[in-house]
C-alpha positions as CSV (number, residue, x, y, z in Angstrom):
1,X,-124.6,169.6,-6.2
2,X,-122.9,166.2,-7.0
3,X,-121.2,164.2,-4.3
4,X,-117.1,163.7,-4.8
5,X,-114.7,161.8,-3.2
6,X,-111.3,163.3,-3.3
7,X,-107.6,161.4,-2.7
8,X,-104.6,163.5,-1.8
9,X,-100.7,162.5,-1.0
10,X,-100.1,165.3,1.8
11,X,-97.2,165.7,4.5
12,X,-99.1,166.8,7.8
13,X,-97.8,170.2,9.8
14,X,-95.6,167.3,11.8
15,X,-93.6,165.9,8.9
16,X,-95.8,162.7,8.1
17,X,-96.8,161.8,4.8
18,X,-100.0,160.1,3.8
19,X,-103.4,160.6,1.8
20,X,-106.2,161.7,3.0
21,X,-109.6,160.5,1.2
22,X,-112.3,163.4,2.2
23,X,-116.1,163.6,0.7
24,X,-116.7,166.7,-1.0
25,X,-119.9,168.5,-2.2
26,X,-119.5,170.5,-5.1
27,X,-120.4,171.4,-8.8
28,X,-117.9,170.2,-10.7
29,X,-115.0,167.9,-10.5
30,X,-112.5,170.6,-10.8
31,X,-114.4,172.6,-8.3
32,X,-114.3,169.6,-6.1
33,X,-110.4,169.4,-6.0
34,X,-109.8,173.2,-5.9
35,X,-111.5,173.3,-2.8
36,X,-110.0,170.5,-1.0
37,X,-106.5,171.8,-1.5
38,X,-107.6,175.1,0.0
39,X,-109.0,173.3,2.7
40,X,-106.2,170.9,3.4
41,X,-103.6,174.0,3.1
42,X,-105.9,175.8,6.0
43,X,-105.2,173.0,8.0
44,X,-101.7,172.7,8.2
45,X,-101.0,170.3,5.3
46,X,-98.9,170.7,2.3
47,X,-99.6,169.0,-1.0
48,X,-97.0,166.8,-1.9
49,X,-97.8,167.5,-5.6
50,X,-100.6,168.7,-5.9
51,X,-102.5,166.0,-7.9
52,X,-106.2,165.4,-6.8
53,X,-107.6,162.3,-7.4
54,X,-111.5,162.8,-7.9
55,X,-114.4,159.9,-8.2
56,X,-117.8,161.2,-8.9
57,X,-119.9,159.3,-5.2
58,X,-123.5,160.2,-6.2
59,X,-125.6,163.5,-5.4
60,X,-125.2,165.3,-2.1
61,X,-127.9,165.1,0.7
62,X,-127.7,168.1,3.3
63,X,-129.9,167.6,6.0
């Protein structure tokens, strides 16, 4: 698993817009931004476009 850094432009469930930078773990870049718009979506935040900036961070450690 490769370590990713994902960027999205989101309004929050209270109006406000902003990005949100969250570390991901995951096998490919695309898999990587898929799942951090599901996750982001399951918490109440909407997309503002839908564009995911990804940047490759290194290889994941789970401890």
């Amino acid at each position: 698993m490769r370590s990713w850094k994902t960027l999205v432009e989101v309004t929050d469930p209270n109006g406000r817009a902003g990005t949100v930078e969250t570390p991901v773990c995951a096998l490919t870049e695309n898999a990587a931004a898929t799942g951090i718009i599901g996750e982001l979506k399951a918490d109440g935040y909407t997309p503002t476009d839908g564009r995911v900036i990804v940047e490759p961070t290194g290889t994941c450690t789970h401890q």
